[in-house]
C-alpha positions as CSV (number, residue, x, y, z in Angstrom):
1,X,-0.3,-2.2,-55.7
2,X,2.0,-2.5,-52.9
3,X,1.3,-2.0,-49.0
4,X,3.6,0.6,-47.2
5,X,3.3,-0.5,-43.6
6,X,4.3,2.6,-41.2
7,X,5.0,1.8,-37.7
8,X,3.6,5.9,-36.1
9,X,5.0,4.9,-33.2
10,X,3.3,1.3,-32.4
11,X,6.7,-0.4,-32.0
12,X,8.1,1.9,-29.7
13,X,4.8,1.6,-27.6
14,X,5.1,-2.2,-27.5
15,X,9.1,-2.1,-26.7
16,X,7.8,0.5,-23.8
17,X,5.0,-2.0,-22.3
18,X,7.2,-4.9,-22.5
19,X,9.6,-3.5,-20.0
20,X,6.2,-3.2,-17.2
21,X,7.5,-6.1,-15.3
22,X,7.5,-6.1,-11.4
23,X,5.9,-6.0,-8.1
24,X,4.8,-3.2,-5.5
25,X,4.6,-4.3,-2.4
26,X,3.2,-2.0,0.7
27,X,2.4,-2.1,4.3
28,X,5.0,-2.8,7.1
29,X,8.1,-3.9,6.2
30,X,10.6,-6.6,8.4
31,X,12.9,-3.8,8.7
32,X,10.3,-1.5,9.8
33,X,11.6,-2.4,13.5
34,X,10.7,-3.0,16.8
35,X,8.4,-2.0,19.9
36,X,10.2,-1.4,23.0
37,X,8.9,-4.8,24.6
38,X,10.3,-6.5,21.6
39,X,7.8,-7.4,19.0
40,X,8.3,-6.4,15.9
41,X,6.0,-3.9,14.2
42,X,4.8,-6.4,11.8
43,X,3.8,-9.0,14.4
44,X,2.1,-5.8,15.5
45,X,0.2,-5.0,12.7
46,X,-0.1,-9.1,12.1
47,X,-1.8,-9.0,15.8
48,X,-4.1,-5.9,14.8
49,X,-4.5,-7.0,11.2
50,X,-6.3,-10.6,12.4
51,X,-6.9,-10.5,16.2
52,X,-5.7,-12.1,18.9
53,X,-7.2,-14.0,22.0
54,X,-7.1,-10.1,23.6
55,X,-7.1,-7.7,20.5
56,X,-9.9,-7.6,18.0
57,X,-9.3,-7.5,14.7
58,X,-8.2,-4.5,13.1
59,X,-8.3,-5.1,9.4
60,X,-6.4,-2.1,8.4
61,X,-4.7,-3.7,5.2
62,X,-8.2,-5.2,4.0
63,X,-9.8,-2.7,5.0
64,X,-7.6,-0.4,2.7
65,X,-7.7,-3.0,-0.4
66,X,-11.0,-3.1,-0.3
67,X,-11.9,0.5,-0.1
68,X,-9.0,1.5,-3.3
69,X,-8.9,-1.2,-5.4
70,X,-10.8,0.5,-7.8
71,X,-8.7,3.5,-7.8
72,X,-5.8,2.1,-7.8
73,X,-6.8,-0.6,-11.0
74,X,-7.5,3.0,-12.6
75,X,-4.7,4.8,-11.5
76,X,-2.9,1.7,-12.9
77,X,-4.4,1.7,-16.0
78,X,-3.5,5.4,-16.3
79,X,0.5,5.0,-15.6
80,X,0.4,1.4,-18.1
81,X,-0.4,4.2,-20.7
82,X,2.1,6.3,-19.5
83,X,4.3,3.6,-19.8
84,X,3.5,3.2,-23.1
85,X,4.5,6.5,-24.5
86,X,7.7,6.7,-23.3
87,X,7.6,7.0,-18.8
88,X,10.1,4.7,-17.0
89,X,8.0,1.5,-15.6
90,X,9.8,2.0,-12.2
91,X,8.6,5.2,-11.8
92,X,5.4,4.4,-12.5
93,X,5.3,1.8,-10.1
94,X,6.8,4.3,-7.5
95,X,3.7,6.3,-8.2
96,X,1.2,3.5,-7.3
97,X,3.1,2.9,-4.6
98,X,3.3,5.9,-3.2
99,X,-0.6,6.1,-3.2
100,X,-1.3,2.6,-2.0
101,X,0.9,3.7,1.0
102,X,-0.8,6.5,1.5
103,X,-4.1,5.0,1.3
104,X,-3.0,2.3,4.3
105,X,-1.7,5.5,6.4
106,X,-5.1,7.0,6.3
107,X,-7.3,4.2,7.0
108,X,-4.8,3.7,10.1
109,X,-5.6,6.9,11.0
110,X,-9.6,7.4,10.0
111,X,-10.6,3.5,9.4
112,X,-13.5,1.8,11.3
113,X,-12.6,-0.7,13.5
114,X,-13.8,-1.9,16.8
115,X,-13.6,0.8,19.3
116,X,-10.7,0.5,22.1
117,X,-11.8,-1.3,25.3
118,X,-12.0,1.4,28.5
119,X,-9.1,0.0,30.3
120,X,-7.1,0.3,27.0
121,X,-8.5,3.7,26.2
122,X,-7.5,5.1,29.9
123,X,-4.1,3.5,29.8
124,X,-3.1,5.5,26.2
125,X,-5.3,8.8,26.6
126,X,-6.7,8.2,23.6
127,X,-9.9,6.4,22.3
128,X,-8.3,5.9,18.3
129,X,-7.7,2.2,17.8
130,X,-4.5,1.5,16.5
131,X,-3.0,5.0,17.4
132,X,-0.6,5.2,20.6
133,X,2.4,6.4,19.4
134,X,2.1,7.0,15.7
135,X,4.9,4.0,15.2
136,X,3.0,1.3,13.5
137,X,1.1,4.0,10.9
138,X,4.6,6.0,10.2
139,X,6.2,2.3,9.6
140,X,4.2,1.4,6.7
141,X,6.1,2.0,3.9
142,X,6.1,0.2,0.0
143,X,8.8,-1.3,-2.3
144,X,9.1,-1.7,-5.8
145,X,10.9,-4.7,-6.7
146,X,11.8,-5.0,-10.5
């Protein structure tokens, strides 16, 4: 007796997952810009992310991590089997992306952090930490590098 080996597809799937190769990266970018005193927006977000001697930390990007990793090792999960049957890895990596830099814009916007000081929240008109002018938040961005 002689064994017909039929591939159904098996082949195609593992040609499809071999070509999942690179990185997403998200958050604000070193061409994101500058503030008008001259920082940059990511020693902004650096200051906010970790503190300074006069800012509390604001741990917006650990903050957002911690909160989606879950979804997004699922949603990941989802799009490798995507991959799989026949979607293009770099759009499935756009996809994550997207949602990761979603989920950073939001925790920017709803996130609990330390609450602005007084003087701070009377000099902006505004009691939301890490909202003034909507720059920082509408900077984060993501890139998929193959």
């Amino acid at each position: 007796m002689s064994v017909i080996d039929k591939d159904m597809g098996y082949q195609t799937i593992i040609t499809n997952l071999s070509r999942l190769e690179g990185t997403v990266k998200v958050g604000i970018m070193a061409e994101a810009g500058s503030e008008k005193d001259g920082a940059s927006l990511v020693e902004v977000a650096t200051y906010n992310e970790f503190g300074t001697q006069h800012i509390p930390a604001r741990p917006f990007v650990r903050q957002t991590t911690d909160n989606n990793r879950w979804a997004w090792g699922s949603m990941a999960a989802r799009l490798e089997d995507r991959v799989a049957h026949g979607m293009d890895p770099h759009q499935a990596l756009e996809i994550l992306g997207n949602k990761a830099e979603g989920d950073m814009k939001a925790t920017i916007g709803r996130g609990h952090f330390v609450p602005n000081a007084p003087n701070t929240i009377k000099q902006k008109g505004s009691s939301q930490p890490l909202i003034d002018t909507g720059r920082m938040r509408n900077s984060v961005s993501h890139k998929v590098e193959d």
